[in-house]
N, C-alpha and C positions, 0 to 999 in steps of 0.2 A: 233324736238329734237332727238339727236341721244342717243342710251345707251350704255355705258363706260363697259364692260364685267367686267375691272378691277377693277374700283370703291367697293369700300366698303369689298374687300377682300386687308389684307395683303400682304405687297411686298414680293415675295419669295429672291428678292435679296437687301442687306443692302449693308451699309459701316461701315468698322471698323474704328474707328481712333485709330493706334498704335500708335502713338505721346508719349512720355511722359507728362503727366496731370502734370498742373498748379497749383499749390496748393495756393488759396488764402486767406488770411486772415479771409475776411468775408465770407466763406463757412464754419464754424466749424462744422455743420449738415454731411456735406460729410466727416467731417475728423474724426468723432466719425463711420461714417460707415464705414470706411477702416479702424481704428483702430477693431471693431468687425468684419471684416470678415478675419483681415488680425489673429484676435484671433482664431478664426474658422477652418481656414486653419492652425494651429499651432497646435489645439487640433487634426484636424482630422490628423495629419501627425503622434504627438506623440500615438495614433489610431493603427495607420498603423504599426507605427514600434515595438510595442510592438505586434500585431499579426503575423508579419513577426516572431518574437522571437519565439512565441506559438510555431508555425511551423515548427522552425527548430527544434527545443525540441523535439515537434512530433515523428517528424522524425528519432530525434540520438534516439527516443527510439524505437523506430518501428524497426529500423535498428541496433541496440543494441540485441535487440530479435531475431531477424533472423539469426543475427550472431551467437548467442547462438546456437540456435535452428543445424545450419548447422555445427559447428564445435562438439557439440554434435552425429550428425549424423554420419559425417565424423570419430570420434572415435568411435563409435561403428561397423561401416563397417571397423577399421583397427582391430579391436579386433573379428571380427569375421568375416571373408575373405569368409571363407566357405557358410555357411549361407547366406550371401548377396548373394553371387554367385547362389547361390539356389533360393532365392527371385527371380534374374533375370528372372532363365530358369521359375520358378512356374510363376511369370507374364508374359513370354512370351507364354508361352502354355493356361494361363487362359486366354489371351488377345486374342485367337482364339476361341477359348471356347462363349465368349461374342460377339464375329462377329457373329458364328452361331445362339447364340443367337438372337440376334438383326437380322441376318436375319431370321429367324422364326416370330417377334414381325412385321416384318415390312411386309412380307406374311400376317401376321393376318390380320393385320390390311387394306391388301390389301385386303384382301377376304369378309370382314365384313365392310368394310367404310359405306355404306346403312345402314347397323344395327346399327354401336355405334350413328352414328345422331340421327337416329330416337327414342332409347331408354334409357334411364337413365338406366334401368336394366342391358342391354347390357356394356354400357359403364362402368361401376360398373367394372361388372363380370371381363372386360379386364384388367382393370386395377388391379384388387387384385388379378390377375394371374400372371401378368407380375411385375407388382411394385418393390412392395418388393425381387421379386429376382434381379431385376435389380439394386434395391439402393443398397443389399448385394453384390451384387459381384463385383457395381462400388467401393464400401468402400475399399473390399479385395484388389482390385486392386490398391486402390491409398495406400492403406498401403506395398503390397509388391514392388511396384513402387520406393515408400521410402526410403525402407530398401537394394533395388539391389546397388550390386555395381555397379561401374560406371567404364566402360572399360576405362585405364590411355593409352591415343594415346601414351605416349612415351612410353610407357610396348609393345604397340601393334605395334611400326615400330621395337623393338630392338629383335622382338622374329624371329625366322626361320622359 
């Protein structure tokens, strides 16, 4: 007696019949299940398009706000030119500032990699050395970030 490797596992491959189904009289069983799934498929689409809505709602609001948000900015950099201008040069000198930084943090942390593993004290210490000046200066930075003006390329091809 030989044994069938295939036997008693599932066929990985089927046959569809795309046919149009026959709808017979005496199957009423089959014709109440295609009435409930074809209901199914009806609730889960009015589902669907009613989340599609949610979405875009979302969205006009999300993008409602941002528009806010950027033409409120854009009038306050036309009403104070100067200023913004300033933000610029202060971010771009602070934005040096924070390189040296960071390379100093990243020396440290070269120097001491052995230590902060090995200690929770260690690790501590570096971190509420370094932390907090880092979250303050990334803050300062993305607020005068905000506030720089923004060099207009047609201002900047029209000048001499």
């Amino acid at each position: 007696m030989t044994h069938d490797p295939t036997r008693g596992r599932p066929s990985l491959v089927s046959q569809i019949d795309v046919a149009q189904p026959v709808f017979h009289p005496s199957a009423p069983a089959n014709r109440q299940q295609d009435t409930e799934v074809g209901c199914l498929l009806r609730q889960l689409l009015a589902a669907q398009d009613r989340q599609n809505e949610l979405l875009e709602e979302l969205i006009g609001q999300v993008g409602a706000n941002h528009r806010q948000k950027v033409a409120e900015l854009g009038q306050w950099k036309q009403a104070n030119p100067r200023l913004a201008r300033n933000c610029r040069l202060a971010a771009e000198a602070l934005g040096k500032v924070q390189a040296e930084f960071l390379e100093s943090l990243t020396r440290e942390i070269s120097e001491s990699y052995q230590n902060l593993m090995d200690g929770d004290f260690m690790l501590n210490e570096f971190v509420d050395r370094f932390g907090p000046r880092m979250a303050h200066l990334n803050g300062i930075l993305q607020v005068l970030s905000q506030l720089s003006a923004v060099p207009n390329p047609a201002a900047a091809q029209n000048s001499p």
